[in-house]
C-alpha positions in Angstrom: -28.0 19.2 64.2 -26.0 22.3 65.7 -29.0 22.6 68.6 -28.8 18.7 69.5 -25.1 18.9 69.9 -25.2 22.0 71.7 -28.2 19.7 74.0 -26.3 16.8 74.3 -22.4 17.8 74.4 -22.3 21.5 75.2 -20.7 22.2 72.1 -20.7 25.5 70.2 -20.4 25.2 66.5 -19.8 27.3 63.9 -19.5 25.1 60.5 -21.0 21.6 60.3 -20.7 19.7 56.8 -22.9 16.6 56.3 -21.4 13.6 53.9 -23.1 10.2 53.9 -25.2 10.8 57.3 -22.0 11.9 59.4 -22.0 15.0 60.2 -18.5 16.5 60.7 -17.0 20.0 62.5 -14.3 21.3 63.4 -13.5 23.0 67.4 -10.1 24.3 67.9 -8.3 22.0 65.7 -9.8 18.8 66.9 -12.1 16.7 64.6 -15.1 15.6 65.3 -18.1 13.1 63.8 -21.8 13.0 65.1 -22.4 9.4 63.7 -25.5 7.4 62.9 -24.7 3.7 64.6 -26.2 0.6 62.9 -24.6 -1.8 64.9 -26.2 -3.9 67.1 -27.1 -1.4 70.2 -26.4 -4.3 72.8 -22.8 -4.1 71.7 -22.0 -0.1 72.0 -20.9 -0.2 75.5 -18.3 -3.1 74.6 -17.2 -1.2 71.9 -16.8 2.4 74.5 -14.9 -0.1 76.9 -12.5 -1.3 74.2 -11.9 2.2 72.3 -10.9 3.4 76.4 -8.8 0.4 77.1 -6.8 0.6 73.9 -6.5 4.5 74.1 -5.2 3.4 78.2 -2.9 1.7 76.4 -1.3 4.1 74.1 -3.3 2.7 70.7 -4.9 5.1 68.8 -8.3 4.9 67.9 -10.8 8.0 68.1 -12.4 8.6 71.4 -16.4 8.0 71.7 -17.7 11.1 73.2 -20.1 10.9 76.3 -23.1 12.9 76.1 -24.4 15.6 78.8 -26.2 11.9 80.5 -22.9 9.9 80.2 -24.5 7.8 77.7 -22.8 6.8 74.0 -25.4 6.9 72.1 -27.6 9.9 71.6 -31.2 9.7 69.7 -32.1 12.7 67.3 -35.2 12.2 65.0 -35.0 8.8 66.4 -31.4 7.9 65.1 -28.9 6.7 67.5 -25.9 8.8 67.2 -22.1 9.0 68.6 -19.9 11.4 68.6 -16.2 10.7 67.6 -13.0 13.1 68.2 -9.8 12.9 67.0 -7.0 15.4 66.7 -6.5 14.6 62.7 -8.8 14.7 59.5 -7.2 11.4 58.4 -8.4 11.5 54.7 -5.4 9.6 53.6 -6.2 6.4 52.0 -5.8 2.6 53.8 -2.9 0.7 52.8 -2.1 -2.7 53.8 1.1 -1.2 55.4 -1.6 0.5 57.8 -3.3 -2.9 58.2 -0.7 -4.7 59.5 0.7 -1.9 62.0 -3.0 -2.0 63.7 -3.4 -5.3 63.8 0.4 -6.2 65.6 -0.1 -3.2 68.1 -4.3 -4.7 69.1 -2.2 -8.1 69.5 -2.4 -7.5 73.6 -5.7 -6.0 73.7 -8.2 -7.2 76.3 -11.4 -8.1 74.9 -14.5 -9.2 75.2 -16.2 -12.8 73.7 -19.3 -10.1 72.7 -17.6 -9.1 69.9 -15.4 -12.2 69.0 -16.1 -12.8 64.8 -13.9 -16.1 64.7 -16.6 -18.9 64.2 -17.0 -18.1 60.7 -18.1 -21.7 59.4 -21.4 -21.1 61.7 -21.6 -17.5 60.8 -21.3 -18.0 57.1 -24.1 -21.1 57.5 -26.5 -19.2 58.8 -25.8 -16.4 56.9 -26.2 -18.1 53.0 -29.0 -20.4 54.6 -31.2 -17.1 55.2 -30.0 -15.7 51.7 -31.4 -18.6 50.2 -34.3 -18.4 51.8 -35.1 -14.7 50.7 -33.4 -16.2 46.7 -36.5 -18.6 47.0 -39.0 -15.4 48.2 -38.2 -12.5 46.0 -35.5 -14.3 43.2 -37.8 -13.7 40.7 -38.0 -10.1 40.5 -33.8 -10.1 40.9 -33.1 -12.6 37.6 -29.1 -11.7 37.7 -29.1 -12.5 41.4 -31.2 -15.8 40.7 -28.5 -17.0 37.9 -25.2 -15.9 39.8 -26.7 -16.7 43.4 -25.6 -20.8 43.6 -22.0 -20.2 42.2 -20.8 -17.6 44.9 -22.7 -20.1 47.8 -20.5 -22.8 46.0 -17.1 -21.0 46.7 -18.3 -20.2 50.2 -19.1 -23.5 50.8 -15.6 -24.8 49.9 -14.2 -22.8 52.4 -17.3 -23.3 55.3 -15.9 -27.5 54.0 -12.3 -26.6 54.9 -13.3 -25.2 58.2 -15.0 -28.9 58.9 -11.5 -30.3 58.6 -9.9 -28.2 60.7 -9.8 -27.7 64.6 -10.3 -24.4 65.8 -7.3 -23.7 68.2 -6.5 -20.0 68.3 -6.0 -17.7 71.3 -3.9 -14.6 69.5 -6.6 -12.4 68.2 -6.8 -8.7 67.4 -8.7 -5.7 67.0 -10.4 -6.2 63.5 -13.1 -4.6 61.5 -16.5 -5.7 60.1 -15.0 -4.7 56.6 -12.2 -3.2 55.6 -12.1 -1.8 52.0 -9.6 -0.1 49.8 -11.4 3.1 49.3 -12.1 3.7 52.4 -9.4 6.2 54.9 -7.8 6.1 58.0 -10.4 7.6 59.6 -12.7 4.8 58.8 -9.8 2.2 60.0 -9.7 3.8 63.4 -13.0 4.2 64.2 -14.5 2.1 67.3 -17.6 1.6 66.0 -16.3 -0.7 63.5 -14.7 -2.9 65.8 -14.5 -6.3 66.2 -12.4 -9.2 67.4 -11.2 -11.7 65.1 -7.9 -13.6 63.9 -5.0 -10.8 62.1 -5.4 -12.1 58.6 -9.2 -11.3 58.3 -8.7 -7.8 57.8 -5.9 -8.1 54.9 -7.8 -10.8 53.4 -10.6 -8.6 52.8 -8.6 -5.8 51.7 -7.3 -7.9 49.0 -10.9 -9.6 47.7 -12.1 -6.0 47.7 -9.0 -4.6 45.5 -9.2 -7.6 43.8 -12.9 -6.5 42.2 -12.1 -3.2 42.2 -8.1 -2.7 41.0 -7.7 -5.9 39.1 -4.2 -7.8 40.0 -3.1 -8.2 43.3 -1.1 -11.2 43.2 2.2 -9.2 44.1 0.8 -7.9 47.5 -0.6 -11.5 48.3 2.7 -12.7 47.6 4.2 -10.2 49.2 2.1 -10.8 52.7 2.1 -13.9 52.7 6.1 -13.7 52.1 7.0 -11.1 54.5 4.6 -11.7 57.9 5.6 -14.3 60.1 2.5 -16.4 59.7 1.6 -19.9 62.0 0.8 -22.7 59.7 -2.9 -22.0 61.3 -2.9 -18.6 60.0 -1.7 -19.6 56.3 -4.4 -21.9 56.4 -6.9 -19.8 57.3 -5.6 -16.8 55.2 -7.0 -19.8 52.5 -10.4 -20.7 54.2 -11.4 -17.1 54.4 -10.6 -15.9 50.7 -13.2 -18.8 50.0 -15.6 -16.2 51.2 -16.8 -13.8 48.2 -17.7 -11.4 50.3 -18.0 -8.5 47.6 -20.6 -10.5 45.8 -22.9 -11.4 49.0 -21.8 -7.3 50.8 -23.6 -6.2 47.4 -26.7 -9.0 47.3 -27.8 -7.5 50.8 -27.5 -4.2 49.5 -29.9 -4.9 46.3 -32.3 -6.8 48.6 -32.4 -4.4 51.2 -31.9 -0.8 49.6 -33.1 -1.4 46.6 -29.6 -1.1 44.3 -29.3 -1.9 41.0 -28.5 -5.2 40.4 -26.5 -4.4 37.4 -23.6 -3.5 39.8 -23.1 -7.5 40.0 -22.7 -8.0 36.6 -18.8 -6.6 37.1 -18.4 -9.5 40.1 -19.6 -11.8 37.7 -17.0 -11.1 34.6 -14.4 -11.3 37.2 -15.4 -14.7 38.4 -12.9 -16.9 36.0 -10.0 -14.3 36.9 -11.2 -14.9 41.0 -10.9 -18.6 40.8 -7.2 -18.3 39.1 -6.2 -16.4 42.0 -7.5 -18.9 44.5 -5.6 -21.0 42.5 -2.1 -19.3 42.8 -2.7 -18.6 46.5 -3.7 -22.4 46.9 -0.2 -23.4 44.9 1.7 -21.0 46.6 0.6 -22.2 50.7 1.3 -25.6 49.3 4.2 -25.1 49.3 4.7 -24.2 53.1 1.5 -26.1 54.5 -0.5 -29.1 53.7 -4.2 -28.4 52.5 -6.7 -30.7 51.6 -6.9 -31.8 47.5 -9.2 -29.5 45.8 -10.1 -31.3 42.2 -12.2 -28.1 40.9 -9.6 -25.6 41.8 -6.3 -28.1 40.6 -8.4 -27.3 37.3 -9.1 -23.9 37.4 
């Protein structure tokens, strides 16, 4: 990898370290990361012209490397690659303190409808109608996903019935991410590649279904979010719709059906079910209290 970067970005290096694909180095106390992209390639350029604009505008997020043929993606072994650099390591953990500060200073970010993430009842349609198509092909040899598969599409399809009784009338969105989890760093919560557009409260409501599975009780920083940001009555609402979405149990499905993990892991999702629907429950309570959402007869009994 030393003689591709030395190719491609006239870089001499002396230590490289390899973790998870990305390979990472170190030149004159500025960080860098050759890594793989498996985004959609159509969108790369977007994402270069938003990491530029926001950079223009004094946010931070790590600068995509050109290579020697002005290009931002480079092939090795036939891999697309892209080279990051930032001037810190940025192993600390993501809080939801860091969450909130990116997401009010991308509030002004120009951006473009490429990348927008915001029609999430069609997105999530499409999404469980081809899951249950490949349930139907290969279910058999996956009994845990067969048995577990139509109560998570149930939940979802609470929230994709929510959407239907709403109106989608939103112009304030942000910089967001495809997923944000609690393990992962800052590093990972600046990084361009990641990117997408979508309303502020999608990244903190993933943050929280992903602690939720894997710390256990997270009712006090709900509460505490929902207390302390200055939400729209659109916004509390769809804080609601998009917790509807399990998206830890269908993240994992794709990665059984398509790299071949153990579907054990879900068994963990599964236990925690009961203890999911009791905080949808308290969130639901809670918001009704400062909005009016439709009656919900399964979760008034959960």
């Amino acid at each position: 990898m030393k003689n591709a970067l030395q190719y491609y970005y006239h870089l001499t290096i002396d230590n490289i370290h390899q973790n998870a694909g990305v390979y990472k180095f170190v030149i004159q106390n500025v960080y860098y990361a050759f890594s793989p992209y498996d985004g959609d390639l159509g969108y790369v350029d977007t994402l270069y012209n938003l990491s530029v604009q926001m950079l223009n505008q004094g946010i931070y997020c790590h600068q995509i490397v050109l290579n020697a043929e002005q290009k931002v993606l480079t092939y090795v072994n036939g891999i697309p690659y892209v080279l990051l650099k930032s001037y810190y390591a940025m192993e600390e953990k993501i809080t939801l303190e860091h969450i909130i500060q990116f997401s009010t200073m991308t509030m002004n970010v120009n951006y473009s409808n490429e990348i927008r993430r915001d029609h999430w009842g069609k997105l999530w349609s499409e999404k469980i109608d081809y899951f249950e198509y490949q349930v139907n092909q290969f279910g058999k040899s996956h009994p845990t996903i067969r048995e577990s598969f139509s109560y998570f599409v149930g939940i979802a399809e609470t929230g994709i019935s929510l959407l239907g009784q709403s109106t989608l009338d939103y112009k304030n969105f942000v910089v967001s991410h495809k997923r944000i989890k609690r393990t992962q760093t800052l590093f990972d919560l600046y990084n361009p590649l990641s990117f997408i557009i979508d309303l502020k409260i999608r990244d903190v409501c993933e943050y929280f279904k992903e602690s939720f599975i894997t710390n256990g009780d997270i009712w006090s920083d709900i509460e505490y979010y929902l207390t302390t940001n200055q939400l729209t009555n659109y916004e509390y609402f769809m804080f609601f719709v998009r917790m509807f979405y399990p998206s830890f149990y269908f993240d994992l499905y794709e990665d059984i059906i398509n790299h071949n993990k153990d579907e054990k892991q879900l068994l963990h999702i599964i236990e925690r079910a009961p203890q999911y629907e009791q905080l949808l429950k308290k969130i639901y309570l809670f918001l009704l209290q400062r909005i009016s959402l439709p009656d919900i007869e399964w979760l008034k009994k959960a």
